[in-house]
C-alpha positions as CSV (number, residue, x, y, z in Angstrom):
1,X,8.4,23.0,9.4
2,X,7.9,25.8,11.6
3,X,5.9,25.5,14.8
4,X,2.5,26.2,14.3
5,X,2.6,25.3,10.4
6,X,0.0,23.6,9.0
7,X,0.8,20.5,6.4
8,X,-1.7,18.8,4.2
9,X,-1.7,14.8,3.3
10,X,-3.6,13.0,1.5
11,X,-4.4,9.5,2.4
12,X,-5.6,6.6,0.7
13,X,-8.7,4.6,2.0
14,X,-8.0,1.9,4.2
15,X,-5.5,1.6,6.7
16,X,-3.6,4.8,6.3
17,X,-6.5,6.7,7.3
18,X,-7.4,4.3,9.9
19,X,-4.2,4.6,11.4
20,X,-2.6,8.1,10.5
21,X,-4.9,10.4,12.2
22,X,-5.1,8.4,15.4
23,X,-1.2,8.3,15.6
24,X,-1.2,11.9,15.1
25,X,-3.0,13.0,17.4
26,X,-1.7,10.5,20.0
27,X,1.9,12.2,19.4
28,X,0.3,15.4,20.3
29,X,-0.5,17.0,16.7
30,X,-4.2,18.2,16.7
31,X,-6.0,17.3,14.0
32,X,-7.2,20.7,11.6
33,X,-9.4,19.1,9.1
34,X,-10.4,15.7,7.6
35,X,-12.4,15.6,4.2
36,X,-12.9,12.5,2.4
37,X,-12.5,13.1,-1.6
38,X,-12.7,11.3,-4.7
39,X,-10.6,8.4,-4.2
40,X,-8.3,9.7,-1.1
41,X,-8.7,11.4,2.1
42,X,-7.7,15.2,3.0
43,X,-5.8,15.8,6.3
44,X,-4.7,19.0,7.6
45,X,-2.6,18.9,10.7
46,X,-0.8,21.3,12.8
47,X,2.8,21.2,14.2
48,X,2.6,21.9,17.9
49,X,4.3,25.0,19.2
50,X,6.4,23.1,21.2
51,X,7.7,19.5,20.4
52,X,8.1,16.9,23.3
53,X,12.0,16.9,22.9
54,X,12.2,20.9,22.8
55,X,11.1,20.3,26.7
């Protein structure tokens, strides 16, 4: 994925989006969008422009 890409998951209730977001944006990945939907959650996140071991 290029940097700056935008990738979309979707995530079931529950712990995955309990814990996914958070670890996200821990590892530096901002957070673009979070929708919940019928059944499942929406998550948009960006890739950084630069990753930690590109420094």
């Amino acid at each position: 994925m290029p940097p700056g890409a935008v990738l979309e998951v979707w995530l079931d209730a529950g712990e995955p989006i309990e814990q996914v977001p958070d670890s996200l944006a821990m590892a530096g990945y901002p957070i673009e969008y979070l929708e919940e939907r019928a059944g499942f959650f929406v998550l948009k996140v960006r890739r950084p422009a630069v990753q930690h071991s590109e420094c």
